[in-house]
N, CA, C and O atoms as a GROMACS GRO file, in nm:
protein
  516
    1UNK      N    1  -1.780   1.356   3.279
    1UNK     CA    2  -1.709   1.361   3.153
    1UNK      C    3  -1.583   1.446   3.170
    1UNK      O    4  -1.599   1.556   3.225
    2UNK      N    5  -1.474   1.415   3.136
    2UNK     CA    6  -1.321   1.446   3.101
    2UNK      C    7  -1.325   1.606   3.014
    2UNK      O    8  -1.397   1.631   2.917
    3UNK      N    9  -1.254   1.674   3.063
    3UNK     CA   10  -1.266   1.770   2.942
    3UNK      C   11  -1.247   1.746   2.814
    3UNK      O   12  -1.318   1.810   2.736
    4UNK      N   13  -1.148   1.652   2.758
    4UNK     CA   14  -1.109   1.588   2.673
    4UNK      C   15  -1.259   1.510   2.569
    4UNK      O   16  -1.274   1.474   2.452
    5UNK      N   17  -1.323   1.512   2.659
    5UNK     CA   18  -1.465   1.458   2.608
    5UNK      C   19  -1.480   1.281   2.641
    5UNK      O   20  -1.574   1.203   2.626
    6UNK      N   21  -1.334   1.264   2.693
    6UNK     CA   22  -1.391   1.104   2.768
    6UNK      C   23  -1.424   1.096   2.854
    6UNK      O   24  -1.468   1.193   2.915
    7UNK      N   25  -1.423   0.986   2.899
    7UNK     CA   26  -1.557   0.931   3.016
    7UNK      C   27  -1.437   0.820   3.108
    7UNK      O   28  -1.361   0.725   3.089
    8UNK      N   29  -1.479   0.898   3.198
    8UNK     CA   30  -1.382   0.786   3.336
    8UNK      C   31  -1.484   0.713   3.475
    8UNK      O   32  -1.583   0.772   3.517
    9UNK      N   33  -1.451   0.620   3.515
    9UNK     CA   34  -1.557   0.540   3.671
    9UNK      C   35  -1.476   0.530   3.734
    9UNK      O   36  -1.357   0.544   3.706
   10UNK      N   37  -1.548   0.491   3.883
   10UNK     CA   38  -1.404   0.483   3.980
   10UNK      C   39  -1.352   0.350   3.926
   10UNK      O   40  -1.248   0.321   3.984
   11UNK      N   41  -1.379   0.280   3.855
   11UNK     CA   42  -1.287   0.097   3.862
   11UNK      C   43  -1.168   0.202   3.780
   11UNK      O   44  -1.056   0.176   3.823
   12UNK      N   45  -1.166   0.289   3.695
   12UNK     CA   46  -1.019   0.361   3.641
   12UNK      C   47  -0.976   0.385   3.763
   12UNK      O   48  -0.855   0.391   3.738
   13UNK      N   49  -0.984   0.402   3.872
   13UNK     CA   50  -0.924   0.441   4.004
   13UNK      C   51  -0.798   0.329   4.076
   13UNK      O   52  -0.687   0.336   4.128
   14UNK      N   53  -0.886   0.241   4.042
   14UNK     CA   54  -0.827   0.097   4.124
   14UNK      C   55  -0.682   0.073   4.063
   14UNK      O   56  -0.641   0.068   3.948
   15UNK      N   57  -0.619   0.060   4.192
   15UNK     CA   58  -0.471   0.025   4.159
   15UNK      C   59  -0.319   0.125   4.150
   15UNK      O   60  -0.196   0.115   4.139
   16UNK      N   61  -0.452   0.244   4.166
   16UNK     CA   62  -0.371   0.405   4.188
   16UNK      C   63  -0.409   0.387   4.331
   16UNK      O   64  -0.475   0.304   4.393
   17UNK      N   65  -0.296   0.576   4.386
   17UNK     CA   66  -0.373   0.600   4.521
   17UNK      C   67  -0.382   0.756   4.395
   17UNK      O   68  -0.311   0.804   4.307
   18UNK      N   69  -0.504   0.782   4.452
   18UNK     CA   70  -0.581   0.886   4.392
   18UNK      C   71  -0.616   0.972   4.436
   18UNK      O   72  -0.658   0.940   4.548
   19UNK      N   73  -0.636   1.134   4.409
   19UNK     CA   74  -0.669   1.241   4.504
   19UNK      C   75  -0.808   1.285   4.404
   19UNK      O   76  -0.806   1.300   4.282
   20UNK      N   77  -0.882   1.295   4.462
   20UNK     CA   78  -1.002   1.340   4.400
   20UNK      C   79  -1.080   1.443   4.492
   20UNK      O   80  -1.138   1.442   4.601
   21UNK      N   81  -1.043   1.557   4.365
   21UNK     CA   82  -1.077   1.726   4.424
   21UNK      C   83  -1.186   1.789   4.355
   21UNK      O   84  -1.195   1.810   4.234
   22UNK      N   85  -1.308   1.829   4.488
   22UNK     CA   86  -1.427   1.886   4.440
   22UNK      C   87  -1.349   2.005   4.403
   22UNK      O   88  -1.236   2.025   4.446
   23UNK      N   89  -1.408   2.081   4.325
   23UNK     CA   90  -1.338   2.230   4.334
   23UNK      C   91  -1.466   2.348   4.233
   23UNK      O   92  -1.578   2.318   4.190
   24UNK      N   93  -1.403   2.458   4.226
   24UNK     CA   94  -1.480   2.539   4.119
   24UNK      C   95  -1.367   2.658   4.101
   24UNK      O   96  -1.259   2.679   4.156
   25UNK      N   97  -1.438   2.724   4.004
   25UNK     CA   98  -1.367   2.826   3.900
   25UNK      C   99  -1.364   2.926   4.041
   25UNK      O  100  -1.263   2.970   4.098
   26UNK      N  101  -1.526   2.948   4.082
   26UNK     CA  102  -1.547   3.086   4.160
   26UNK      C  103  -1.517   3.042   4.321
   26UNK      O  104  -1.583   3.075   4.419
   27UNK      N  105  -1.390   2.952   4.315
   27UNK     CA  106  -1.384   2.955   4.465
   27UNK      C  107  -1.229   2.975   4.501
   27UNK      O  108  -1.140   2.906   4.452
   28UNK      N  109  -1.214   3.045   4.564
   28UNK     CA  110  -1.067   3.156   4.604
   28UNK      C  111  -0.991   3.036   4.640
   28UNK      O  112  -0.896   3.018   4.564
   29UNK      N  113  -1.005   2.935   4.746
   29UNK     CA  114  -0.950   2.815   4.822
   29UNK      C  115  -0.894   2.728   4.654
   29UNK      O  116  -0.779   2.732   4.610
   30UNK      N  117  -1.004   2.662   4.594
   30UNK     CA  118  -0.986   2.605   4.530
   30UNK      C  119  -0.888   2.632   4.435
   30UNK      O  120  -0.818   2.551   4.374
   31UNK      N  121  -0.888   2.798   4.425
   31UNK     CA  122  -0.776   2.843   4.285
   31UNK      C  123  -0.659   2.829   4.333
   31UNK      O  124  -0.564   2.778   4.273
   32UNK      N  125  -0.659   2.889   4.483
   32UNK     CA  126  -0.547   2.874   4.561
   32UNK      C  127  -0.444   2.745   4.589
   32UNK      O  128  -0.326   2.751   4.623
   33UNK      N  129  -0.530   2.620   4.562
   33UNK     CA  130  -0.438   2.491   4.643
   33UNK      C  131  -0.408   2.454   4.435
   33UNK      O  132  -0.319   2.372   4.411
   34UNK      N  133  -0.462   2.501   4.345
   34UNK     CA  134  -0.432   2.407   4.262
   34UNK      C  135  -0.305   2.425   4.223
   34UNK      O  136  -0.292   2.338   4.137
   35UNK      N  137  -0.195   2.486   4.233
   35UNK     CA  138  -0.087   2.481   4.236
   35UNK      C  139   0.017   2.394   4.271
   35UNK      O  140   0.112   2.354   4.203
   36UNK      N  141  -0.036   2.356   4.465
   36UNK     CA  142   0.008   2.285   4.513
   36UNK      C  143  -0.067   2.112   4.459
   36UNK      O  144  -0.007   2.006   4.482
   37UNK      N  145  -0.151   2.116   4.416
   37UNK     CA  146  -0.224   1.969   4.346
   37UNK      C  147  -0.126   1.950   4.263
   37UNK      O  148  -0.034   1.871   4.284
   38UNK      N  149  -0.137   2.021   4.165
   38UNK     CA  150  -0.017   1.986   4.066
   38UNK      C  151   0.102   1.970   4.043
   38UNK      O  152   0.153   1.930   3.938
   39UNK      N  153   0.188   2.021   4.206
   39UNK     CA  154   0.277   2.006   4.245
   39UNK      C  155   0.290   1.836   4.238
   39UNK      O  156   0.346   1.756   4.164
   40UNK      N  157   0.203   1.831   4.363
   40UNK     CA  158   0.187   1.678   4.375
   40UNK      C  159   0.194   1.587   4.324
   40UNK      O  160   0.259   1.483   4.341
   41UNK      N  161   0.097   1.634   4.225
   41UNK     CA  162   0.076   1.520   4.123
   41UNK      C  163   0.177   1.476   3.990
   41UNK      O  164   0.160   1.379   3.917
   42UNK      N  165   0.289   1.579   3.980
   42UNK     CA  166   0.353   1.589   3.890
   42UNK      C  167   0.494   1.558   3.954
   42UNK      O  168   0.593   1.574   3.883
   43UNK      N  169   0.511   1.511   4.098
   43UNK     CA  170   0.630   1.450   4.143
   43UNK      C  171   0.605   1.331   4.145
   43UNK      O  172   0.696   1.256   4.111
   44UNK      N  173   0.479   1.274   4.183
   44UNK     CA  174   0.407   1.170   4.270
   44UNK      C  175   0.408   1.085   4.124
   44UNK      O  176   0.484   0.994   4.090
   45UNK      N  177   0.316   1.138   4.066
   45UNK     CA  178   0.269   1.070   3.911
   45UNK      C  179   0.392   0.957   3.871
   45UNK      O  180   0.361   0.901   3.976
   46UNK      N  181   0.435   0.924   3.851
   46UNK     CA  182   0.564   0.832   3.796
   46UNK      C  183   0.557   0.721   3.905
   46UNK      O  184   0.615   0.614   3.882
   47UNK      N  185   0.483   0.741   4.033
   47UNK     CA  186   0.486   0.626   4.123
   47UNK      C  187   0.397   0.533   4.155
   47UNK      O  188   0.397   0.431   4.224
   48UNK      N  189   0.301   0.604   4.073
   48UNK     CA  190   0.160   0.577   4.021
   48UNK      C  191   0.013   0.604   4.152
   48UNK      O  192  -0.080   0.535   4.195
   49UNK      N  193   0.070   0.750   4.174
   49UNK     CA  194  -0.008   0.887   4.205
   49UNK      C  195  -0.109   0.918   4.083
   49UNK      O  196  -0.091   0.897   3.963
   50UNK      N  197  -0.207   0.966   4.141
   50UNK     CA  198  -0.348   1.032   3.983
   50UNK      C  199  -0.406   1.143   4.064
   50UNK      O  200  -0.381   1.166   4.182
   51UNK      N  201  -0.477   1.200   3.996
   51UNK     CA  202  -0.540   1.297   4.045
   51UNK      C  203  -0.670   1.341   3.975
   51UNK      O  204  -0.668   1.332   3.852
   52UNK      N  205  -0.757   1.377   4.021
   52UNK     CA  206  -0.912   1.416   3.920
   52UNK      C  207  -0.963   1.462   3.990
   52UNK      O  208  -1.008   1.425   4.099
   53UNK      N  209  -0.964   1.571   3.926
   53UNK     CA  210  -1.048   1.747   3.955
   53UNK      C  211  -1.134   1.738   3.916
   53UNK      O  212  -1.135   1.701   3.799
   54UNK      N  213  -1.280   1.765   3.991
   54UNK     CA  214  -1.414   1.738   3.945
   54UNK      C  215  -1.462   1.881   3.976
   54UNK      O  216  -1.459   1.909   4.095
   55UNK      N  217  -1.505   1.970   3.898
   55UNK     CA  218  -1.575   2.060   3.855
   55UNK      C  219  -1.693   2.090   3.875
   55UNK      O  220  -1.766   2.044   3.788
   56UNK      N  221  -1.765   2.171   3.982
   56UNK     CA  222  -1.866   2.147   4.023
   56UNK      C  223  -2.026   2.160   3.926
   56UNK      O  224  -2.032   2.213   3.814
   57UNK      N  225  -2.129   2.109   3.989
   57UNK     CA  226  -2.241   2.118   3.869
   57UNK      C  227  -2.229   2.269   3.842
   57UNK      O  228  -2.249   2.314   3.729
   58UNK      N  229  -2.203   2.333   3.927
   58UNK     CA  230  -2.278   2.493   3.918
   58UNK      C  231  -2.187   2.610   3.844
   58UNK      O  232  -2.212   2.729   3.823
   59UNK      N  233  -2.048   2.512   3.807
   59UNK     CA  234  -1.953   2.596   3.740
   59UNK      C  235  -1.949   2.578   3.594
   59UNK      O  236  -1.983   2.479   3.529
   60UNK      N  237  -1.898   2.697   3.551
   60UNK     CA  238  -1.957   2.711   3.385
   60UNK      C  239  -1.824   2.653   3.333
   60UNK      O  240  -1.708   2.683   3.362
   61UNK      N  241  -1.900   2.513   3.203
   61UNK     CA  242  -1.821   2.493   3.124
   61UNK      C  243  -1.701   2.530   3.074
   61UNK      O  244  -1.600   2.462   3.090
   62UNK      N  245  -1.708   2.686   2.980
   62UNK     CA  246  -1.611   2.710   2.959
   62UNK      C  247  -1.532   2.771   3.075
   62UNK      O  248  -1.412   2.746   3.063
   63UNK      N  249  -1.570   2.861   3.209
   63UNK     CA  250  -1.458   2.898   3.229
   63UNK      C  251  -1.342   2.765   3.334
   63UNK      O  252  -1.236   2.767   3.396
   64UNK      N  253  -1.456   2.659   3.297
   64UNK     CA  254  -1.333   2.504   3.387
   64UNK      C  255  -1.249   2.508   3.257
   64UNK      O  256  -1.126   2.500   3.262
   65UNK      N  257  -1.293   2.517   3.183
   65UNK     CA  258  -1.187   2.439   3.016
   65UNK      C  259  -1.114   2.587   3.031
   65UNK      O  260  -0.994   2.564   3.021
   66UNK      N  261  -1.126   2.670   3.043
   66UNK     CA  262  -1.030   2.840   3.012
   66UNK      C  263  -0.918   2.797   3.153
   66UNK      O  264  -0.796   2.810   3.146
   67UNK      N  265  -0.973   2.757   3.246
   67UNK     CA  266  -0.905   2.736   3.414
   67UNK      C  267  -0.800   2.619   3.339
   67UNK      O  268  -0.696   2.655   3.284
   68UNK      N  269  -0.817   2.561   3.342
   68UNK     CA  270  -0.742   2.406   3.292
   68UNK      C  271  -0.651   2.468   3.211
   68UNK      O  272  -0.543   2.500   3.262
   69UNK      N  273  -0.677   2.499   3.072
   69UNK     CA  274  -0.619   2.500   3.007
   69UNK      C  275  -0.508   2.657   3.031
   69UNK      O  276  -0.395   2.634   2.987
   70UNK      N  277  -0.521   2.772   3.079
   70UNK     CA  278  -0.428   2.820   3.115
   70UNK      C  279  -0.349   2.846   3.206
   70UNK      O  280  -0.258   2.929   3.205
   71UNK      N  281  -0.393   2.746   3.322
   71UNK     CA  282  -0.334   2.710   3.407
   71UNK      C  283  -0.226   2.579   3.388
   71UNK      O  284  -0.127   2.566   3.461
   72UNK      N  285  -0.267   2.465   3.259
   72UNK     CA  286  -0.196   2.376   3.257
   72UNK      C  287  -0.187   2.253   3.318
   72UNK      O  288  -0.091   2.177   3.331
   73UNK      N  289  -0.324   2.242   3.362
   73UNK     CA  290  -0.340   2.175   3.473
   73UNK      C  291  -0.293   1.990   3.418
   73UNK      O  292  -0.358   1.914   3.346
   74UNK      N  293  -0.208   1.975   3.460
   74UNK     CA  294  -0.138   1.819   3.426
   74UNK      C  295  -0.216   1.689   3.438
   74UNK      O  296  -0.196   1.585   3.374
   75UNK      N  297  -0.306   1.712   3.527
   75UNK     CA  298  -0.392   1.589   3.553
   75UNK      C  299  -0.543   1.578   3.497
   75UNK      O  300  -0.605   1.677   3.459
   76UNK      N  301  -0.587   1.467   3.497
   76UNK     CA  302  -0.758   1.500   3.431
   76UNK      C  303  -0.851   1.598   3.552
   76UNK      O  304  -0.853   1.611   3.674
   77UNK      N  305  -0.916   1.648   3.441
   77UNK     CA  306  -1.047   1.769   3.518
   77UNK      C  307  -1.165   1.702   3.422
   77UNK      O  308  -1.171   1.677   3.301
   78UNK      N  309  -1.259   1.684   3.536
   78UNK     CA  310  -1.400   1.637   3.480
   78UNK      C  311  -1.494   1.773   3.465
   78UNK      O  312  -1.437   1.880   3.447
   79UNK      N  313  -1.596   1.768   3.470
   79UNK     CA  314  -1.735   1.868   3.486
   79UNK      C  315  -1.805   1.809   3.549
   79UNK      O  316  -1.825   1.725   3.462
   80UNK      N  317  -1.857   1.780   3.619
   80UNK     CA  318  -1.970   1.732   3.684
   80UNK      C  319  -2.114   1.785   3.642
   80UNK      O  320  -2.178   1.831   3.736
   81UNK      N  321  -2.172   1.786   3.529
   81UNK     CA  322  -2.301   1.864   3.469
   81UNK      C  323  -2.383   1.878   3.516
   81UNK      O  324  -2.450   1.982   3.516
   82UNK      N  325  -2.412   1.743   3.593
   82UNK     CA  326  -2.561   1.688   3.636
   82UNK      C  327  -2.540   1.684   3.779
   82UNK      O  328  -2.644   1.664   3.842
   83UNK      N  329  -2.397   1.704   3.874
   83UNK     CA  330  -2.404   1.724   4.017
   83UNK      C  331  -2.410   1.528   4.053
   83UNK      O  332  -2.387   1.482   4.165
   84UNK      N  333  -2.433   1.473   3.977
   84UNK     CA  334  -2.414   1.309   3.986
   84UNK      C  335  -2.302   1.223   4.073
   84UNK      O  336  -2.307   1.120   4.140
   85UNK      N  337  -2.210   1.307   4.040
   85UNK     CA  338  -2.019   1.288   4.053
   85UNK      C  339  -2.029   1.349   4.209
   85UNK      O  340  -1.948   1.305   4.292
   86UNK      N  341  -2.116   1.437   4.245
   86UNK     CA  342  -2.098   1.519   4.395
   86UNK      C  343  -2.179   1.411   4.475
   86UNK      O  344  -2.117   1.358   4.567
   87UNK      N  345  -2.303   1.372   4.454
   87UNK     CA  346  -2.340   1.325   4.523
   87UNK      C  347  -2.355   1.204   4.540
   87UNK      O  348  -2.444   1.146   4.603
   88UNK      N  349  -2.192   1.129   4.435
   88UNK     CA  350  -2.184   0.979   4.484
   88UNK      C  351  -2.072   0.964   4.542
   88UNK      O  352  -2.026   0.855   4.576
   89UNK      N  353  -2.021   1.071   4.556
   89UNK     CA  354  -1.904   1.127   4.666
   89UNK      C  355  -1.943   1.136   4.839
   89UNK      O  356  -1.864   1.156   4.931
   90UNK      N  357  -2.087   1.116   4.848
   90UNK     CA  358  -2.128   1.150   4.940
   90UNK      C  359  -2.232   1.290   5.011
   90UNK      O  360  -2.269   1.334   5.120
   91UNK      N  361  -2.245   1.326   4.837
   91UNK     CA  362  -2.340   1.470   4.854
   91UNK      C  363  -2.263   1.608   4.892
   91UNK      O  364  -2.301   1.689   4.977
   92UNK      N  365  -2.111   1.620   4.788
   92UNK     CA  366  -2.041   1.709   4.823
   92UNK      C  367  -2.122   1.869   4.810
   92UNK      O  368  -2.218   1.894   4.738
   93UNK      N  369  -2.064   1.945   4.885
   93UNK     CA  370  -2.144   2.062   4.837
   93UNK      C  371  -2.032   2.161   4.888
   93UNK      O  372  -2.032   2.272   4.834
   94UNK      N  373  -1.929   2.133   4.993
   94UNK     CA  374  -1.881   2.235   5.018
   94UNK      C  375  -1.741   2.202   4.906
   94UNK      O  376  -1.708   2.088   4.873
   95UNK      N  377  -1.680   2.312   4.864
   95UNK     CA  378  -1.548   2.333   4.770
   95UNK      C  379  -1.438   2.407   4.904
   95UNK      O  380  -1.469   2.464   5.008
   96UNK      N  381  -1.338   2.380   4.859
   96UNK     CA  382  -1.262   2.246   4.786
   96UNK      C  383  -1.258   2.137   4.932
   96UNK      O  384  -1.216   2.154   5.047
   97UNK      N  385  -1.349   1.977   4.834
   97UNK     CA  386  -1.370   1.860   4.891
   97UNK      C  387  -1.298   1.785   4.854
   97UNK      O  388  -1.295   1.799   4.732
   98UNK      N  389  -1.211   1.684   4.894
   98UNK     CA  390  -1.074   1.608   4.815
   98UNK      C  391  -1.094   1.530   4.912
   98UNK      O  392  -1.101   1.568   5.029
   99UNK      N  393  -1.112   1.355   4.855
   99UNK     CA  394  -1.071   1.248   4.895
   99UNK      C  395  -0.946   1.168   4.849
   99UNK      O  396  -0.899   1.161   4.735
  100UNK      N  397  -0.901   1.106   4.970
  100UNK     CA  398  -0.773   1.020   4.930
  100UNK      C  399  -0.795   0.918   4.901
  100UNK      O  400  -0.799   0.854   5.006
  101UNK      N  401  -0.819   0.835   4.793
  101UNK     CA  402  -0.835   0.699   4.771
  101UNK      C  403  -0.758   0.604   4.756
  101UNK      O  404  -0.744   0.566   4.640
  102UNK      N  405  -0.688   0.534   4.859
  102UNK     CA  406  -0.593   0.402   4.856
  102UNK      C  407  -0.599   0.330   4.711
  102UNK      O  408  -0.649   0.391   4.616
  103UNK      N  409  -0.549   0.204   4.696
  103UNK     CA  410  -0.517   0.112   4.576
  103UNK      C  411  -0.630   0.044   4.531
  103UNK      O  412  -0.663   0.020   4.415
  104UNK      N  413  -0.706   0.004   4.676
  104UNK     CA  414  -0.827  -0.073   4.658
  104UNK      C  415  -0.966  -0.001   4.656
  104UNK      O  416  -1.075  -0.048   4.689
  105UNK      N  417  -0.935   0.130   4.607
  105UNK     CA  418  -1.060   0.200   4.560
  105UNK      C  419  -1.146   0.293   4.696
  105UNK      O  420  -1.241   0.370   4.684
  106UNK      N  421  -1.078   0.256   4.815
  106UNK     CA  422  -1.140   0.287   4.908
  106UNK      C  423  -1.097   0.448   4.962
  106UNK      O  424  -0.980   0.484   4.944
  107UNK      N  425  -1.186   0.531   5.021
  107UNK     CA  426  -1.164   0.627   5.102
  107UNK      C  427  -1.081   0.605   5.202
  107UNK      O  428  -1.120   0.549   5.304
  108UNK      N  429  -0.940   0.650   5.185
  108UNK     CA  430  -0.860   0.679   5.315
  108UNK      C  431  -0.836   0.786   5.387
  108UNK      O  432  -0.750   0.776   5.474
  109UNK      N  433  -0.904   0.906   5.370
  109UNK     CA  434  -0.894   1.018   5.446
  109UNK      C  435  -1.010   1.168   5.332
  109UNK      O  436  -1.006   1.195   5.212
  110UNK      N  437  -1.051   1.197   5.387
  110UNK     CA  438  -1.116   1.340   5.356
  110UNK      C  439  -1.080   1.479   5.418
  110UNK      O  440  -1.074   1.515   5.536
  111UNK      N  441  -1.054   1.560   5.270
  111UNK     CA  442  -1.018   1.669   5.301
  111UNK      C  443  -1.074   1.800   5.271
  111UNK      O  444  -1.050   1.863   5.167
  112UNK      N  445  -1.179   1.853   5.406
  112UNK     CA  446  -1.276   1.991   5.328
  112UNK      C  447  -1.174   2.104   5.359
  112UNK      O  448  -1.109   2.109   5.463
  113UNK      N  449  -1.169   2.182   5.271
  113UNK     CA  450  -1.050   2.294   5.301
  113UNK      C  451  -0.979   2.227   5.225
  113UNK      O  452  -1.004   2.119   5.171
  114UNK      N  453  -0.807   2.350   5.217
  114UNK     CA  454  -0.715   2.305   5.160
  114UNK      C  455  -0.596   2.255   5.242
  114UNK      O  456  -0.517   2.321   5.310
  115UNK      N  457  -0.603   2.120   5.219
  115UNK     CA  458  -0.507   2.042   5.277
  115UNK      C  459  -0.381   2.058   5.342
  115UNK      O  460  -0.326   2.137   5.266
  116UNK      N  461  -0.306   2.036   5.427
  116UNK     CA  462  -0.169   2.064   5.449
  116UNK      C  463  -0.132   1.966   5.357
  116UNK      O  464  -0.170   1.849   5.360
  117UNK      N  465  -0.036   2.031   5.253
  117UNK     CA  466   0.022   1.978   5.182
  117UNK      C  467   0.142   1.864   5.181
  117UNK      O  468   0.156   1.763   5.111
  118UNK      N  469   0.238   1.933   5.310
  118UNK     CA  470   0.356   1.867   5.347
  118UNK      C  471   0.269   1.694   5.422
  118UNK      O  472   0.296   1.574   5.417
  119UNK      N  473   0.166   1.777   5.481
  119UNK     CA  474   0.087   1.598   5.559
  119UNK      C  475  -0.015   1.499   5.393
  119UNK      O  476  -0.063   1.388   5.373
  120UNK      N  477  -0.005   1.583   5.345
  120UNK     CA  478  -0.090   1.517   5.238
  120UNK      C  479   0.034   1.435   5.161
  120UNK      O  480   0.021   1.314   5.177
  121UNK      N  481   0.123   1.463   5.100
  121UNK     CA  482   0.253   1.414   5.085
  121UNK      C  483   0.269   1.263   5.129
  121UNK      O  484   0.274   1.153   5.074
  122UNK      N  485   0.276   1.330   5.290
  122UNK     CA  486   0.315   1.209   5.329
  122UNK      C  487   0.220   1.092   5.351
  122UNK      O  488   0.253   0.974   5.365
  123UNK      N  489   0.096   1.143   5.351
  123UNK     CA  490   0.014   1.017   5.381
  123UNK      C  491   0.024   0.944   5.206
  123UNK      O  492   0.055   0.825   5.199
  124UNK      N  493   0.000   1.015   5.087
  124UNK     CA  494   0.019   0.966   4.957
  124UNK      C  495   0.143   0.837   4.913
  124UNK      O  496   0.125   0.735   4.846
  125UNK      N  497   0.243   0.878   4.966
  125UNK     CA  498   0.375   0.841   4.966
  125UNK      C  499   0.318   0.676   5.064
  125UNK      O  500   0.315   0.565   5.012
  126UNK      N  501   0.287   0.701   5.181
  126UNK     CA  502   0.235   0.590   5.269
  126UNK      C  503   0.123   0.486   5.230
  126UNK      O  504   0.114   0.376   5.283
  127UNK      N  505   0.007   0.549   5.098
  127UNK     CA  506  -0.028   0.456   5.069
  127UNK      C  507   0.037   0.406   4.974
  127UNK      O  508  -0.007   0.295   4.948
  128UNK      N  509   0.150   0.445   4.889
  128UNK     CA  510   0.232   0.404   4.760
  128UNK      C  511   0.248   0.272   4.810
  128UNK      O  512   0.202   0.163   4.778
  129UNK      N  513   0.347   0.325   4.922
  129UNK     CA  514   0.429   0.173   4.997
  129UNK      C  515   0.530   0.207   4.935
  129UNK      O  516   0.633   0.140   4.943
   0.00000   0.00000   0.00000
């Protein structure tokens, strides 16, 4: 579920290239790259770049909605409540987990740690076309 209180599946995915980031409140890495996410996503976005921050089961409600919201975060942030969202990802567990998902919905690259940004760029840009 969306913070917003809607509800998104991967078929909303299809037709974007998409970055989809495990993350949490209590993880130093994760606080650290979201800057550069939003960088991204807020040049990229207009080319039809997305992004969705998934919130781990074990992180508390409000402080993802307090994170988001005074941080500003531009793109959708889910919660993951039930840990459901982690482990159809493949059974994420380590933060920050970010997949690249091409047009056709598929995994084009995985990223545990925080990404080189300047190479993340460019591979994004490469699946645009």
């Amino acid at each position: 579920m969306l913070l917003d209180g809607s509800k998104t599946d991967t078929s909303a995915l299809m037709g974007k290239v998409v970055l989809v980031n495990f993350w949490a409140t209590s993880c130093v890495s994760c606080v650290a790259e979201m800057p550069d996410i939003a960088k991204l996503y807020t040049e990229l976005a207009p080319k039809g770049y997305d992004t969705l921050a998934v919130a781990m089961a074990y992180d508390r409600p409000d402080f993802v909605q307090h994170f988001a919201k005074t941080r500003a975060l531009p793109f959708k942030v889910a919660i993951d409540n039930t840990g459901s969202v982690a482990k159809a990802w493949g059974d994420v567990k380590v933060t920050p987990t970010s997949f690249l998902v091409n047009k056709q919905g598929q995994i084009a690259k995985t990223y545990v740690g925080k990404p080189d940004f300047a190479a993340l760029r460019g591979e994004v840009l490469a699946l645009l076309g």
